[in-house]
C-alpha positions in Angstrom: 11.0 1.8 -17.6 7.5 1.2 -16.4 5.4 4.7 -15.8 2.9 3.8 -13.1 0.2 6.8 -12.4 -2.3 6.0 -9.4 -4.4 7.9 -6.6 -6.3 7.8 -3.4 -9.6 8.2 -4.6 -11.9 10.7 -3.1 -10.4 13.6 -1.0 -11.3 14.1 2.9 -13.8 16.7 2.5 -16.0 14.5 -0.3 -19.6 14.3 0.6 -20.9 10.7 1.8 -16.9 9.4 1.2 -17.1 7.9 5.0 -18.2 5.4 7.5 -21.2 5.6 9.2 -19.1 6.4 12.9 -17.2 9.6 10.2 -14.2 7.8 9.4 -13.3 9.2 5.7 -12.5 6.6 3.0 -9.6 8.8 1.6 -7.9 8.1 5.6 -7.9 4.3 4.5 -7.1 5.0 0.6 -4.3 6.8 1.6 -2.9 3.5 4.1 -3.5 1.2 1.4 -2.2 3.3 -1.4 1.7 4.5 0.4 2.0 1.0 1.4 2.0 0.2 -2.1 4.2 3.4 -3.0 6.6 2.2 -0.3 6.8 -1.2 -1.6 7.1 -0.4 -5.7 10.0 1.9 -4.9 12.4 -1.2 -4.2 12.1 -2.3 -8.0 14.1 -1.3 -10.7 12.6 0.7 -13.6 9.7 2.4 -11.9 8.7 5.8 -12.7 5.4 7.4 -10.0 2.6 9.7 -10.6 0.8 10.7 -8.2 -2.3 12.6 -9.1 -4.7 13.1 -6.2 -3.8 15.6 -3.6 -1.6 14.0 -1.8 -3.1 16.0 1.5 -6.3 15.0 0.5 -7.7 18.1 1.3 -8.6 18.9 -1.9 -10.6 16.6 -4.0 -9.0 16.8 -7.4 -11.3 16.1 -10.7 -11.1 13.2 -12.3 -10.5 14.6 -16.0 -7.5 16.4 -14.2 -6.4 12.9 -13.3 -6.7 10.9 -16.5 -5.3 13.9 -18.1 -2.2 14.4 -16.1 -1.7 10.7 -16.3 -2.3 10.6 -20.5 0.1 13.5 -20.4 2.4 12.0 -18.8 2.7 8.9 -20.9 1.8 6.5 -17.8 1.6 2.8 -18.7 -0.6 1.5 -16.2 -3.3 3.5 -14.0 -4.3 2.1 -10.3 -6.9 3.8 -8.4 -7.2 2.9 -4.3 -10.6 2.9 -2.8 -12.7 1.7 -0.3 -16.4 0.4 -0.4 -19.8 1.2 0.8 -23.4 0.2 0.2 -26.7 1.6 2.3 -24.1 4.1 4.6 -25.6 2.4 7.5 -23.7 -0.4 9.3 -24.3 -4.4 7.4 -22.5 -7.5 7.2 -21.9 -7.1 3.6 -18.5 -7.9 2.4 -15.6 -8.4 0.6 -12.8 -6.9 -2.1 -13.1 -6.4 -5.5 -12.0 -4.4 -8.7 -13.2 -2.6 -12.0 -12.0 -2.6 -15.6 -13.2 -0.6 -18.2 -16.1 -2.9 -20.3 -14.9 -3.5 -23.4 -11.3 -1.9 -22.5 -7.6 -2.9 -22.7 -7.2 -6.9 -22.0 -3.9 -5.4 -20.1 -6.6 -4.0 -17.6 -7.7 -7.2 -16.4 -4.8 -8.9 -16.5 -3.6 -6.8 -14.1 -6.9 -6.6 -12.0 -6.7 -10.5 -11.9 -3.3 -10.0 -10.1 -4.1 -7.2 -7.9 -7.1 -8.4 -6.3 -5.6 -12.0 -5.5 -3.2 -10.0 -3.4 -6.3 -8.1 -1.8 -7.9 -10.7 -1.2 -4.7 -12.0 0.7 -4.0 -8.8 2.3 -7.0 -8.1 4.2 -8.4 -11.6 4.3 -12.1 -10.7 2.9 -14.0 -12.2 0.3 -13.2 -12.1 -3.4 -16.5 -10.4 -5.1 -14.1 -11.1 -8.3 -13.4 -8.3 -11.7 -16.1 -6.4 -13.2 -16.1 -4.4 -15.8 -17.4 -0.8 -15.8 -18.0 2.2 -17.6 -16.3 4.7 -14.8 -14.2 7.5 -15.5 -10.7 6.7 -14.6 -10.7 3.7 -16.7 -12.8 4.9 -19.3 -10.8 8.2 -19.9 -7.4 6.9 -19.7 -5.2 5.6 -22.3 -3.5 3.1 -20.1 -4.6 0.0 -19.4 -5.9 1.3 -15.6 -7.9 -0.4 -12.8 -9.6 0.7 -9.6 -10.0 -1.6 -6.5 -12.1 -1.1 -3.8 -10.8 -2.9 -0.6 -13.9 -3.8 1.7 -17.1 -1.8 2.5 -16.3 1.0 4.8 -20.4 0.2 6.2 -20.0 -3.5 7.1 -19.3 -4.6 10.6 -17.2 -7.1 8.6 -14.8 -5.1 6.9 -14.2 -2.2 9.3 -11.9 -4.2 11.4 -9.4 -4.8 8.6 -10.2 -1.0 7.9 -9.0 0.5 11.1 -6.1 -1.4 11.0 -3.3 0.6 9.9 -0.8 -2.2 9.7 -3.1 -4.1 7.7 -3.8 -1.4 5.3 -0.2 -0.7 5.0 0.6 -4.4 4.4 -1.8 -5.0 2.1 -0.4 -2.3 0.1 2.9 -3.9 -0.3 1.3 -7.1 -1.5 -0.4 -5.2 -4.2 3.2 -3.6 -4.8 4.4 -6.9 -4.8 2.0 -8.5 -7.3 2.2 -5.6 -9.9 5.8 -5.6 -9.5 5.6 -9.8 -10.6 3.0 -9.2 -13.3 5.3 -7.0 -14.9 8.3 -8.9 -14.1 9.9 -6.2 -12.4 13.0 -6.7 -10.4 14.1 -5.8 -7.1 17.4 -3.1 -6.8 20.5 -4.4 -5.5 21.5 -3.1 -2.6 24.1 -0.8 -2.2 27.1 -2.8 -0.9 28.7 -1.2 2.3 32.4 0.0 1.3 33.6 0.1 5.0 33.7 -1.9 7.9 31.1 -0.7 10.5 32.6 0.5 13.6 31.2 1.2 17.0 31.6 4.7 17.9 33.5 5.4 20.7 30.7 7.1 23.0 28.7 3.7 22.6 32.2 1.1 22.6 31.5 0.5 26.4 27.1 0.0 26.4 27.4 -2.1 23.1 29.6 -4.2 24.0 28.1 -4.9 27.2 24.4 -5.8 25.6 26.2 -8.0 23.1 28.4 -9.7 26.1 25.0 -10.1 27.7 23.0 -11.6 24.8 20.6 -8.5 24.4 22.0 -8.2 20.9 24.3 -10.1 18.4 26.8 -7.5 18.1 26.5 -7.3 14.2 25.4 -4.1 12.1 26.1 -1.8 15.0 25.1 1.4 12.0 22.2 -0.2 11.0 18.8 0.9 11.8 16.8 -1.4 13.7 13.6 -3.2 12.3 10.2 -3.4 14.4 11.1 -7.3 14.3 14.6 -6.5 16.0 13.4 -3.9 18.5 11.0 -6.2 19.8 13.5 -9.3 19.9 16.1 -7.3 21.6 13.7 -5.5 24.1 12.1 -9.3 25.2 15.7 -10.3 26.1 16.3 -7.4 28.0 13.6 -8.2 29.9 14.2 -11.8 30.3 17.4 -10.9 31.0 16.1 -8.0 34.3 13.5 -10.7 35.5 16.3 -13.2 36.3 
């Protein structure tokens, strides 16, 4: 069992914490960070602590933080931000990540893995590990990093910023690289003990969109993917402009 504790930095309200346009850091923390939390949860073994408001409403102190996270016994600390330098818009850029100076060697091993999949994730340039003397790596017992994903004040970095998709992607590459550093593995999914069967009030519509090629007529329980939606909606529309 791995005990991974992590947070989304700052909360809303915290002074300066924004863009120069208003836009508040923990917004894009918050992206970034339940990508990941989406992504970890598919691996065996994983236990999560949250310890920032999760509303962000309220900023909670950092000792509360390293403390619930000591408490709790976590074995690795992660800590989501976002950048900024002068608070006025620059074309300063780039991802990088901090490690406790003289800390746990675990630290930067992980930090190595992490910010390769930033890097990847929003496509900025690596400014690389540094080490640091800030509180959530200093205070914590863990081997813990914090990663600051592009300055919130560059004209640069903004664009990956305000994209959502991006953010949330990113996230699950960082999921994905923690989850291979510590050689986690994936759940097996749950295998489906009975046939699926069309329901009676859709026998005569499904049949007709498979009959027509707008779907494959597999799955018919099965939610439907963004991929699939768009796939099936571009064939019904081929198939209308005939």
């Amino acid at each position: 069992m791995v005990k991974i504790a992590y947070d989304a930095g700052h909360g809303k309200n915290t002074p300066g914490k924004r863009t120069p346009d208003g836009e508040r850091e923990w917004m894009f923390n918050d992206i970034l960070l339940k990508g990941f939390e989406s992504e970890i949860k598919k691996y065996e073994g994983v236990e999560l602590l949250r310890t920032d408001d999760t509303t962000g409403k309220n900023d909670i102190p950092l000792k509360n933080r390293t403390d619930s996270a000591n408490a709790w016994g976590a074995d690795y600390y992660i800590s989501f931000h976002h950048n900024a330098n002068t608070g006025t818009w620059g074309n300063w850029s780039g991802v990088e990540a901090f490690v406790q100076k003289g800390g746990n060697p675990k630290s930067k091993q992980l930090a190595d893995s992490v910010l390769l999949a930033l890097v990847k994730g929003y496509g900025l340039t690596n400014r690389g590990v540094k080490e640091s003397n800030l509180h959530i790596t200093r205070e914590t017992k863990m081997p813990a990093i914090l990663i600051e994903g592009g300055f919130m004040d560059s004209v640069i970095d903004i664009k990956v910023l305000r994209n959502s998709e991006k953010l949330k992607n990113s996230g699950k590459l960082i999921a994905q690289a923690v989850a291979n550093h510590l050689k986690l593995q994936l759940k097996e999914r749950t295998p489906v003990d009975k046939p699926q069967v069309v329901s009676e009030w859709a026998k005569e519509s499904f049949e007709w969109a498979k009959k027509e090629g707008i779907i494959d007529g597999t799955r018919p329980k099965d939610t439907l993917t963004r991929e699939e939606f768009a796939v099936t909606l571009k064939r019904l529309f081929d198939k209308l402009n005939k």
